[in-house]
N, C-alpha and C positions, 0 to 999 in steps of 0.2 A: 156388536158389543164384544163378540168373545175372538176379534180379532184386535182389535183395540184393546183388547185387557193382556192379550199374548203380547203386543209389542210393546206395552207400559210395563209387565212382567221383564223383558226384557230390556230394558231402558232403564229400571232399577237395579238390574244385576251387573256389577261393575267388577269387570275381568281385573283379576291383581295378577300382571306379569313381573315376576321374579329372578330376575338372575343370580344364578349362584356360582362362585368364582371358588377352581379347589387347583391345587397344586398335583392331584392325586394323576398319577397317568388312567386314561380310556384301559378298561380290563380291570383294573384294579382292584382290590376286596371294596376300598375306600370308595371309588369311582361305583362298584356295584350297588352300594349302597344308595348314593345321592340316587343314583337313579330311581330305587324301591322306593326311595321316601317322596321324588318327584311323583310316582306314577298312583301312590296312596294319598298325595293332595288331590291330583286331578281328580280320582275316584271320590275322595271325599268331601269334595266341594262341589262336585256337577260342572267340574272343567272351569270355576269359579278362581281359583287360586293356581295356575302355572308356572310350575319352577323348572327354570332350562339353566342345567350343566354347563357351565364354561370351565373341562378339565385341565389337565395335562401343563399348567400355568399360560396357558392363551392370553388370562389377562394381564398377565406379567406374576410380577413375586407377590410374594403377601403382603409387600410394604404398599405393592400399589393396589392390590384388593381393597388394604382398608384407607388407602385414597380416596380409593372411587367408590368403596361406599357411604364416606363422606358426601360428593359430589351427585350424591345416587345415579350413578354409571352405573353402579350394581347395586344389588339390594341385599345378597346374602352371603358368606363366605365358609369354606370348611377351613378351620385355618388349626396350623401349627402353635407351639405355644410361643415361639417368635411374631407368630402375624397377632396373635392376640395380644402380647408383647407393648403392638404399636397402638392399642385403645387404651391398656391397662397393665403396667408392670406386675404391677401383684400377680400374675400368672406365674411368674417364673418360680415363684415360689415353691409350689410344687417340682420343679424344671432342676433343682438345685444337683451339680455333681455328688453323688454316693451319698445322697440323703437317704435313702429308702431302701432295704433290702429285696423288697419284694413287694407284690398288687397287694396282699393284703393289707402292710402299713399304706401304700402310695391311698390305697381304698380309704380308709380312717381318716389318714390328713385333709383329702379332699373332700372328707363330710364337713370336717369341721370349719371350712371357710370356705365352701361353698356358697350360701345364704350372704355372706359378703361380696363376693367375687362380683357373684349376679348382680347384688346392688349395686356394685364399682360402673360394671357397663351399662347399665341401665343408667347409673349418671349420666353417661357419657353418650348415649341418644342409642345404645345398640341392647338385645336381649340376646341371651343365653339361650338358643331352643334347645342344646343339652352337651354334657360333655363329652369326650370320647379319648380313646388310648390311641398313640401313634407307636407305642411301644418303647420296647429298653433302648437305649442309646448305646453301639462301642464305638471303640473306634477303628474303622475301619481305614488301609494307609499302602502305600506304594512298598514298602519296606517293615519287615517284623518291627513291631514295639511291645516292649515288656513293660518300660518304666518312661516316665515324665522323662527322663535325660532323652531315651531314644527318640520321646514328640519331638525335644525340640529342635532334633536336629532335619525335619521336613517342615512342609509351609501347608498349614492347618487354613481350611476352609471357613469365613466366616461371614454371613450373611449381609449382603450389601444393603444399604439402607441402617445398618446396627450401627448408632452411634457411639456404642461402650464396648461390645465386644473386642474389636479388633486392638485398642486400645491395654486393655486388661490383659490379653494375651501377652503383649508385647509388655507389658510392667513387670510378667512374670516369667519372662524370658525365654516365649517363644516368638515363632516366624507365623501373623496373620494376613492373610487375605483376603481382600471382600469383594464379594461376586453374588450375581443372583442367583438362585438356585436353578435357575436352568440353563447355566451357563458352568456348571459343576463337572458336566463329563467332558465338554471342550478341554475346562480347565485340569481335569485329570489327565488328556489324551497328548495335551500342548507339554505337561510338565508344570504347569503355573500353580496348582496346588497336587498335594502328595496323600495328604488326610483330611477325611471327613467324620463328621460324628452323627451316625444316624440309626434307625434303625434297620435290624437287618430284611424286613419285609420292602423298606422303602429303598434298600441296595438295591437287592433283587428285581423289583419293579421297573428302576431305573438305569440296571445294568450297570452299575458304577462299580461293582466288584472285577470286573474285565476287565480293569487297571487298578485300584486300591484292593490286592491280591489276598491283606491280609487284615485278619479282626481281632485282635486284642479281645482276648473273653476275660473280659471284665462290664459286667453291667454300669455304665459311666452314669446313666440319670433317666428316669423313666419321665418320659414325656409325653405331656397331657394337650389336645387338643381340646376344639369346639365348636359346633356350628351356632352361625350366628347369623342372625337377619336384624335390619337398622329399625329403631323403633318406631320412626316414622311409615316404613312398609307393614308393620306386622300391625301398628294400629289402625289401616285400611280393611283390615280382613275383620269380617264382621263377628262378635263378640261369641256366638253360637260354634266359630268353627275353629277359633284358637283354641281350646282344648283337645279338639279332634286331632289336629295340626300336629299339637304338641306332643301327643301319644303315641304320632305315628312316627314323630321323628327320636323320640325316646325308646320306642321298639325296636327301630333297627340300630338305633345308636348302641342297644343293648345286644342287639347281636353281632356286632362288630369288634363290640369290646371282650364277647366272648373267645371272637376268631381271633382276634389278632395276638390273644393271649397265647394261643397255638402253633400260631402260623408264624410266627418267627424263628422257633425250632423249625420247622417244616422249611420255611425259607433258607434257615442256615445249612441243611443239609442236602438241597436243594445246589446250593453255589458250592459246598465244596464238593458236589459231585462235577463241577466246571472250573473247579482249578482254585475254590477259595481256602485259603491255609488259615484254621482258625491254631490261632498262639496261646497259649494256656501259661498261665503266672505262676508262683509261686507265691507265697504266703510274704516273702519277706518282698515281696515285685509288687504284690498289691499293698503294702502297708505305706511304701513307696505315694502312692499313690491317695492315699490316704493323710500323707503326711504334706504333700502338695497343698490337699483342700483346707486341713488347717491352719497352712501359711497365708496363704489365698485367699480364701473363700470371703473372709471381712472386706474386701474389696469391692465385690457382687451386692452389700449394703448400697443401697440410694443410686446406684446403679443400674446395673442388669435388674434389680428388685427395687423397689421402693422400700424402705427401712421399716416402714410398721409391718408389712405381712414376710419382711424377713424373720424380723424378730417373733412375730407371732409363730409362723410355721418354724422354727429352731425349738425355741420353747416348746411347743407342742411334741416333738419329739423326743426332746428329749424326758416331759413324764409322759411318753406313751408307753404303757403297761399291755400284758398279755390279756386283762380286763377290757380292755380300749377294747384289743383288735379282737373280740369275741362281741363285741357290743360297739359295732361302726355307729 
């Protein structure tokens, strides 16, 4: 009897194997991470729930992460807010150029349409297991830039698969290029693009300041990721151990969002102790700039963004008060 009950014990317990597909290079804070949160499911499921890392973009860009996890090729993705982009525009909303001064408004906004977001993708057959910062966006470029004239005189990088970007660029009278993100530092090394707009931990990680020498300090857009697993895989996992699940990947998503809110200075000074010349503005260089996004920006409506969580995230800013950001 009590070996017949061990193999029907075991004949009930049904392994949920996981892939989870990240852009993040092997090393990485990003990469560190998936791993903690891989190695606190096995722990917390009794080897029940197996999530295996596919880093460093192996399974291509993020257009095709959220391909194949459509086609459940893969089951989970840490993605940028271009790969979440391609489930649910309304991310970019957050994403918006010189919306935000700083984490503590980017923090506020994202409370307040968070509780939609999640519903957005949950329409859409995927869950939210939590948010996370990928960090400030500059721009970093082959050649000093102060002002929108100097961009448009190089060929600005822009995510292959994005059916609006490169488009929009070029309305506003720059030189776009689409390529996949792992195809960025060829394209720096060839001369086929000159500028990219990222953050400076994901420069660092991927080397790409070895040729785009220079970074414009100007914080262009704080950008927000997400890990995400297809609702189909996450309602395999038995009822008892998705809150364990969720804790654990909200723990470390939480200590990540702490790092990287550091490690970007750390990274920037890091790269110019290897030759990265950061560019420092002027009051009348940034207004410049400034003056760009309120020619612009209405263009990014029903585009780059879907037109309600445009309008809603603008609104919201514009009555966010110092009450707000004391009471996220």
């Amino acid at each position: 009897m009590g070996i017949f009950a061990t193999l029907g014990m075991g004949a009930r317990m049904q392994v949920i194997n996981v892939k989870m597909a990240s852009l993040a290079p092997e090393g990485s804070p990003w990469h560190q991470v998936l791993q903690d949160i891989s190695q606190d499911w096995r722990d917390i499921s009794n080897n029940q729930v197996r999530l295996q890392i596919y880093a460093g973009g192996v399974i291509g860009d993020e257009s095709d992460m959220v391909r194949k996890m459509r086609l459940n090729q893969v089951q989970a993705a840490a993605l940028t807010a271009e790969g979440l982009s391609y489930i649910d525009k309304g991310i970019y909303g957050l994403s918006l150029p010189l919306l935000v001064d700083n984490y503590t408004e980017l923090d506020w906004l994202r409370a307040q349409v968070e509780p939609e977001l999640h519903q957005r993708f949950e329409d859409k057959g995927f869950v939210v297991l939590s948010w996370a910062d990928v960090g400030w966006v500059y721009w970093f470029t082959r050649e000093p830039v102060r002002t929108p004239e100097d961009l448009r005189s190089l060929r600005l990088f822009t995510w292959a698969g994005d059916p609006h970007s490169p488009r929009l660029w070029k309305e506003a009278g720059f030189q776009a290029v689409s390529l996949s993100a792992v195809d960025i530092l060829p394209g720096l090394q060839t001369g086929l693009i000159d500028a990219i707009d990222s953050s400076p931990l994901t420069v660092a990680s991927f080397q790409w300041f070895g040729i785009a020498k220079h970074m414009t300090n100007l914080p262009w857009a704080a950008m927000t990721g997400g890990l995400i697993i297809s609702q189909q895989t996450w309602n395999r996992v038995p009822d008892g151990l998705r809150p364990k699940l969720l804790a654990a990947v909200q723990k470390h998503a939480q200590r990540i969002k702490d790092d990287i809110r550091y490690k970007d200075d750390e990274a920037i000074a890091v790269m110019q102790e290897h030759g990265l010349r950061v560019i420092d503005i002027t009051e009348s260089e940034k207004e410049q700039w400034h003056r760009l996004i309120d020619q612009y920006s209405h263009m990014l409506k029903g585009t780059l963004v879907d037109s309600a969580m445009y309008e809603r995230v603008l609104s919201l800013k514009d009555n966010m008060d110092s009450t707000d950001l004391n009471n996220p």
